[in-house]
VOGU-3710 file (C-alpha; in Angstrom, 3 decimals, decimal comma):
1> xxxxxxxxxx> 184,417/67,898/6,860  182,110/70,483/5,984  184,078/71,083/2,818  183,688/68,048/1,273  180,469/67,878/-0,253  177,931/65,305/0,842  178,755/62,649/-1,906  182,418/62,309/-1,327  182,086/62,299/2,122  179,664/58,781/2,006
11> xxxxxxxxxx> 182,396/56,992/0,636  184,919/58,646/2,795  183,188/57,694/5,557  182,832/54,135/4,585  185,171/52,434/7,315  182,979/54,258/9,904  179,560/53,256/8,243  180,771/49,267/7,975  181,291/49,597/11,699  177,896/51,241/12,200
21> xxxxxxxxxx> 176,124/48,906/9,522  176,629/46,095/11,970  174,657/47,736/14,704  172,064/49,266/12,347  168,915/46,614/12,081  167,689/46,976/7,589  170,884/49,055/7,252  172,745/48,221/3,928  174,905/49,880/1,437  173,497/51,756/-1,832
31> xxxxxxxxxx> 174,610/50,656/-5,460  175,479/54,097/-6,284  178,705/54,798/-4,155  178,562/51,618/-1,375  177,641/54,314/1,215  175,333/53,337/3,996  171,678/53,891/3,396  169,145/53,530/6,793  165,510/52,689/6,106  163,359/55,386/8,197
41> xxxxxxxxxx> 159,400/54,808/7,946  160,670/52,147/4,757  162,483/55,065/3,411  166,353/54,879/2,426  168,469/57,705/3,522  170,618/57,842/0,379  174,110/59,631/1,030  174,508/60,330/-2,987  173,310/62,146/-5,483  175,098/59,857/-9,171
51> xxxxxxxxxx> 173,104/57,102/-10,929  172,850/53,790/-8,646  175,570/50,696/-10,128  174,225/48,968/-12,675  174,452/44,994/-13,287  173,173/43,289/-16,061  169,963/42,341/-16,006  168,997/45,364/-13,867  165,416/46,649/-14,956  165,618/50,436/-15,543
61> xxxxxxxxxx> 162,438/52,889/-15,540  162,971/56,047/-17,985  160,247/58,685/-16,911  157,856/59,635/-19,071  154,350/61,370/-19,542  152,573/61,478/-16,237  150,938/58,387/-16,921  153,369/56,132/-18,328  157,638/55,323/-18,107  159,898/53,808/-20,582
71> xxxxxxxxxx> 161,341/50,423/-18,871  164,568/48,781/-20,627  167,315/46,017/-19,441  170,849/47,113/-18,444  172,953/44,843/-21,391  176,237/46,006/-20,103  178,999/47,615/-21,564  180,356/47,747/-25,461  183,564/49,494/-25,661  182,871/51,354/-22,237
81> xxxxxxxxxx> 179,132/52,695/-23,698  176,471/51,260/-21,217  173,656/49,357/-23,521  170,219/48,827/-22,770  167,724/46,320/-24,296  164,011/47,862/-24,755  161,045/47,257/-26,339  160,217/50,570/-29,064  157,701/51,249/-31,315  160,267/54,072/-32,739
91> xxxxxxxxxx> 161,321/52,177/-36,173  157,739/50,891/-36,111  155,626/51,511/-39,169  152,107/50,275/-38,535  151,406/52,060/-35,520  147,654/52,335/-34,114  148,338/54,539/-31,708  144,779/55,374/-30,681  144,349/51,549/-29,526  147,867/51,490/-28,426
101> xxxxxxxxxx> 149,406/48,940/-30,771  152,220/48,718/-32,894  152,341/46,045/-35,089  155,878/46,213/-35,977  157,521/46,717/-32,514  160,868/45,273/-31,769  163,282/45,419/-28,859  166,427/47,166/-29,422  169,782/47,902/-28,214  170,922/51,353/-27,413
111> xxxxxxxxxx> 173,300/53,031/-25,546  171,727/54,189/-22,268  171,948/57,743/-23,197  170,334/57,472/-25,967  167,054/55,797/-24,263  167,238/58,567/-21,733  169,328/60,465/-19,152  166,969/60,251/-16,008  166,112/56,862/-15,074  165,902/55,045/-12,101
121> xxxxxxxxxx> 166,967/51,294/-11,277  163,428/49,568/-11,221  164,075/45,429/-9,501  160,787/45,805/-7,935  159,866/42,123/-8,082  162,795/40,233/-5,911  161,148/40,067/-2,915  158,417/37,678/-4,770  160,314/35,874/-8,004  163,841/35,246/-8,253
131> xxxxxxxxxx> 165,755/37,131/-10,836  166,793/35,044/-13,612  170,689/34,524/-14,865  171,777/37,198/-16,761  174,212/35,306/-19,091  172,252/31,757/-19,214  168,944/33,124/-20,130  168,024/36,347/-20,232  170,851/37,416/-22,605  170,576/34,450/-24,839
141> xxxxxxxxxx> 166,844/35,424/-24,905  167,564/39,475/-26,124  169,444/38,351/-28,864  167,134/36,424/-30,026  163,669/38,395/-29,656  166,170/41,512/-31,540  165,896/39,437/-34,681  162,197/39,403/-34,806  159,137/41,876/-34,927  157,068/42,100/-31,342
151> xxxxxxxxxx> 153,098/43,630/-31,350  153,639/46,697/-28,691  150,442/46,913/-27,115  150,022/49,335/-24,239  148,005/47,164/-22,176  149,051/43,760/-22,632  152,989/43,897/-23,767  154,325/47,520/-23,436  158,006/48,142/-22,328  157,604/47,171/-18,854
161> xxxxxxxxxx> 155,840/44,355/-19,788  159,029/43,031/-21,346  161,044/43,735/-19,075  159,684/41,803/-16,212  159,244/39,030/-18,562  163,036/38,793/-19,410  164,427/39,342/-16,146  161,759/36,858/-13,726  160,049/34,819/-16,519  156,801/37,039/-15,419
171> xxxxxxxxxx> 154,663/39,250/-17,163  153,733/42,573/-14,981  152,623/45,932/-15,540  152,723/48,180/-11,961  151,772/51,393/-14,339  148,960/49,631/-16,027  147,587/47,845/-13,055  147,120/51,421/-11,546  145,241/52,344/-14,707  142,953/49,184/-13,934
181> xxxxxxxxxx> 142,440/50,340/-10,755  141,217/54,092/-11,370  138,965/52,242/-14,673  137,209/49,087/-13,157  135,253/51,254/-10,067  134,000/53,574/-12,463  132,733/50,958/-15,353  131,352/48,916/-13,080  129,411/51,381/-11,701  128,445/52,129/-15,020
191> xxxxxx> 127,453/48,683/-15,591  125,586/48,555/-12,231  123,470/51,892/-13,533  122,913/50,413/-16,381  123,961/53,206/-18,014  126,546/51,103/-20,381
//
């Protein structure tokens, strides 16, 4: 068993880990391979090393500076190439970057690869809103926002922005509400000083 590097041997194991995922309280099986992942200290022990499974609808995060990611929605397949929908000032060309707008944003389909190589599947809002029906809405709603130009504005409808909005109907920036929180202490002390 040592031979068999750690991946394969998850999913080789997988009778074993069914029969130990029933005794396991929070245990459940990864998207990547099905292989059993244990929370420890709200950590999960993943047994794999590949890209998780992706379903439509999924919310992906493409790293990027140290401040800010790239967020997109898995669109599926097209003759086997994965698609994702994202929001991109890349075609844009009114572009005030140093108030971070973009007048002539749009979302648009690429293949994953294309959007990036590293990402990581992002569906951190379940626990508190439902995620909506991929075919019913949120894909009825991507086609139709591709045919029109979007304002990109870094604080108030970036990438991630968009992405919550199509896949829970809600508006929500993690990366820019951590912004807000480094920002406010320090202007309103400013304000307090009366030295703004």
């Amino acid at each position: 068993m040592a031979d068999v590097p750690l991946s394969d041997r998850c999913c080789f194991l997988r009778p074993v880990m069914t029969i130990v995922h029933s005794f396991v309280e929070g245990a459940s099986f990864c998207r990547t391979c099905d292989c059993l992942g244990i929370p420890v200290k709200d950590k999960h022990i993943r047994r794999c090393n590949s890209h998780p499974k992706l379903y439509p609808g999924d919310i992906l995060e493409f790293p990027g500076n140290s401040y800010f990611s790239h967020f997109g929605i898995y669109y599926g397949e097209r003759d086997g190439v994965p698609y994702v929908a994202h929001l991109t000032i890349r075609d844009s060309d009114t572009k005030l970057l140093l108030f971070g707008r973009a007048i002539n944003a749009a979302v648009k389909l690429d293949p994953l690869d294309v959007v990036g190589k590293k990402y990581k599947l992002r569906n951190y809002l379940d626990d508190k809103h439902p995620p909506r029906d991929f075919y019913v809405l949120i894909k009825p709603e991507i086609d139709e926002i591709m045919t029109k130009p979007i304002t990109f504005d870094i604080l108030f409808n970036n990438s991630e922005h968009q992405a919550t909005m199509l896949r829970y109907g809600v508006k929500k920036s993690e990366q820019i509400e951590k912004v807000y929180s480094k920002i406010v202490p320090t202007w309103k002390d400013l304000f307090e000083k009366k030295k703004i």
